[in-house]
C-alpha positions in Angstrom: -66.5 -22.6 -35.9 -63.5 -21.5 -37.6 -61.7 -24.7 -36.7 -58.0 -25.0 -38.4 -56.9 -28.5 -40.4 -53.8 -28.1 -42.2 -51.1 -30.3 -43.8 -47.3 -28.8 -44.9 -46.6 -30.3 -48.4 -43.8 -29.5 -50.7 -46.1 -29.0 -54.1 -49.2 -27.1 -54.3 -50.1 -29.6 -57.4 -53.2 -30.6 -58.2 -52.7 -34.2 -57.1 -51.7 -33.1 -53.4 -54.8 -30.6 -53.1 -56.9 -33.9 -54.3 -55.1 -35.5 -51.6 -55.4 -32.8 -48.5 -58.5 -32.8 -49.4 -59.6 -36.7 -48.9 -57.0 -36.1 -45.7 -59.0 -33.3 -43.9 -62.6 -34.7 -44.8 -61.6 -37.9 -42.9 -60.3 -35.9 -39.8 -63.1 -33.9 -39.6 -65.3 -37.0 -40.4 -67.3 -35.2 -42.6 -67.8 -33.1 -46.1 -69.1 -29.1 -46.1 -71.6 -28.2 -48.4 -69.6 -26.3 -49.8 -65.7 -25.1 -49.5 -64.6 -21.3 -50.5 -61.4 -21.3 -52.6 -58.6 -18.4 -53.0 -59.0 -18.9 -57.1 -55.9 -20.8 -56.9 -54.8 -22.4 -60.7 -55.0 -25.4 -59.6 -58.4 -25.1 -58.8 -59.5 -22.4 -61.0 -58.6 -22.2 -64.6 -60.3 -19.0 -65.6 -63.3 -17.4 -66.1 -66.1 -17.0 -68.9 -69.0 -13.8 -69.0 -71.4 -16.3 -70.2 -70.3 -19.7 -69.1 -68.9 -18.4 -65.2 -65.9 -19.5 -63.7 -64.2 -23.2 -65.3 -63.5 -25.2 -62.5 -60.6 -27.9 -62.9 -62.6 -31.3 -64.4 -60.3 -33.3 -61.8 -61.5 -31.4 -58.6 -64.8 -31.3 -60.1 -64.8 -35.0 -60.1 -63.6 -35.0 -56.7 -66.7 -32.2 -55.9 -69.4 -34.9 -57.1 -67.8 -37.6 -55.1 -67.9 -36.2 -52.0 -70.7 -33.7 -52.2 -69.6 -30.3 -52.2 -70.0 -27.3 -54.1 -66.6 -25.7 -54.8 -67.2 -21.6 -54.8 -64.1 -19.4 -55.7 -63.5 -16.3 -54.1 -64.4 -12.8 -56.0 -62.0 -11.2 -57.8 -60.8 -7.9 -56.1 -63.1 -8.3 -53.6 -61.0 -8.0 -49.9 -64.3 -9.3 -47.9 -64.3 -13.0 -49.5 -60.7 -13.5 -49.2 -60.0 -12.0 -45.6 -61.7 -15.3 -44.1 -59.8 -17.6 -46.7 -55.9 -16.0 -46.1 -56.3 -15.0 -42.4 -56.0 -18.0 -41.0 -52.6 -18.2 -42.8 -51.2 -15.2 -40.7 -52.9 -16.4 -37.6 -50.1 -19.7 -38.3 -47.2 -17.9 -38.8 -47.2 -15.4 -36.4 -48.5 -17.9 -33.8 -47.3 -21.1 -34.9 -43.7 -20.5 -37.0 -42.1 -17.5 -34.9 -38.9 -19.5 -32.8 -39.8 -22.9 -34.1 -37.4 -25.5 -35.5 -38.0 -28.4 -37.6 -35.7 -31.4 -39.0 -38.1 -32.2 -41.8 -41.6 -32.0 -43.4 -43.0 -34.9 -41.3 -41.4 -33.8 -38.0 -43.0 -29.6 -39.0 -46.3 -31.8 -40.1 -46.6 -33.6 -36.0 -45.5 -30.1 -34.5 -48.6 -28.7 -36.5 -51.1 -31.5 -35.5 -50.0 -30.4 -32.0 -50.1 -27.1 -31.9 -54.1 -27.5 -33.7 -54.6 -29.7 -30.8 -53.4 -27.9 -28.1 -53.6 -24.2 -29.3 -55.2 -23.3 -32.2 -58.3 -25.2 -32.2 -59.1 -24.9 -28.1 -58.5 -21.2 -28.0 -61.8 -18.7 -27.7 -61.8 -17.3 -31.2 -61.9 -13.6 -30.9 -64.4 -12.8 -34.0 -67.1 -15.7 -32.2 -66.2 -15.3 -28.6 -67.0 -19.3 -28.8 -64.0 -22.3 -28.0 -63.5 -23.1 -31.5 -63.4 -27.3 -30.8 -66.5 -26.7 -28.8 -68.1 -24.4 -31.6 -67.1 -27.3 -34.3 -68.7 -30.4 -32.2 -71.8 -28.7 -32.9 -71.2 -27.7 -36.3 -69.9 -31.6 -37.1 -73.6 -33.1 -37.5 -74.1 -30.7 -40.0 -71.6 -32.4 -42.4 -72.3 -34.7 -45.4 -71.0 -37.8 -44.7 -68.2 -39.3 -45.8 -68.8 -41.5 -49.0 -69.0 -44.8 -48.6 -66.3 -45.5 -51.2 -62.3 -43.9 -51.7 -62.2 -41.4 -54.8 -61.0 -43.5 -57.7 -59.9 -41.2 -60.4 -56.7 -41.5 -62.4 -54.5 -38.0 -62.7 -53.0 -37.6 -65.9 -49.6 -35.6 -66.9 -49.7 -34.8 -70.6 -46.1 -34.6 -72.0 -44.2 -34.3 -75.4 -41.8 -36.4 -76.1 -38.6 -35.5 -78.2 -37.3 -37.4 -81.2 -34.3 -38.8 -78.9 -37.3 -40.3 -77.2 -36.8 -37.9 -74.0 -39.8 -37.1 -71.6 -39.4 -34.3 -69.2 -41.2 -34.6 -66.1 -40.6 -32.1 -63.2 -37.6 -31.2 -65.1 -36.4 -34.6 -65.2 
């Protein structure tokens, strides 16, 4: 249906993927069998010949709670990835050009409605279909949503000096 969900966030960490994640499955009130990733390292750590590609254990975890099969997208290969990054220049050519913002929240609300009432109501040039009208068929096609929240404790390993300093973030 090509329907957009997005959220602005000022780390691309592997907590606040986990959390956009659990965000956009509620909105769309669903889970996708499976969800196409731009090999991103906090999502992909690398690549075996024998073993295949070695998925992060945390989104993993998060993959078997809610049902979907993560699949990353082929190395080199410009057909996978067009439908993961256009989107992205659909946004800022349609969304960012002559718009102002005092903060993340306040770019975060001007997002949600410019989804609302642009993005996700237009007729999507590659289907010819409204895309909110394309997606309300799609939406019984989901998994549903689990019946309980994802419960899984993030770790951050750190060394600690002899002064007894930690350093996290740079702090």
């Amino acid at each position: 249906s090509r329907l957009l969900w997005g959220q602005f966030v000022a780390h691309q960490d592997l907590q606040t993927v986990l959390r956009c994640h659990i965000a956009a499955f509620a909105t769309l009130g669903g889970v996708p069998a499976e969800i196409l990733y731009d090999r991103m390292k906090t999502v992909v750590l690398g690549q075996d010949e024998d073993k295949g590609i070695a998925y992060n254990a945390k989104l993993l975890d998060l993959a078997g709670h809610y049902g979907f099969h993560p699949k990353a997208c082929k190395p080199y290969r410009a057909k996978t990835k067009g439908k993961v990054e256009r989107p992205f220049r659909y946004v800022r050519e349609d969304f960012f050009l002559g718009r102002q913002f005092r903060n993340l929240d306040d770019l975060n609300v001007q997002y949600r409605h410019w989804l609302d009432t642009v993005a996700n109501v237009r007729r999507h040039a590659t289907t010819g279909r409204i895309v909110a009208e394309h997606f309300a068929e799609e939406a019984p096609a989901l998994k549903p949503l689990p019946a309980g929240p994802f419960n899984s404790v993030l770790t951050v390993e750190r060394r600690v000096t002899r002064d007894g300093m930690v350093s996290v973030n740079g702090n």
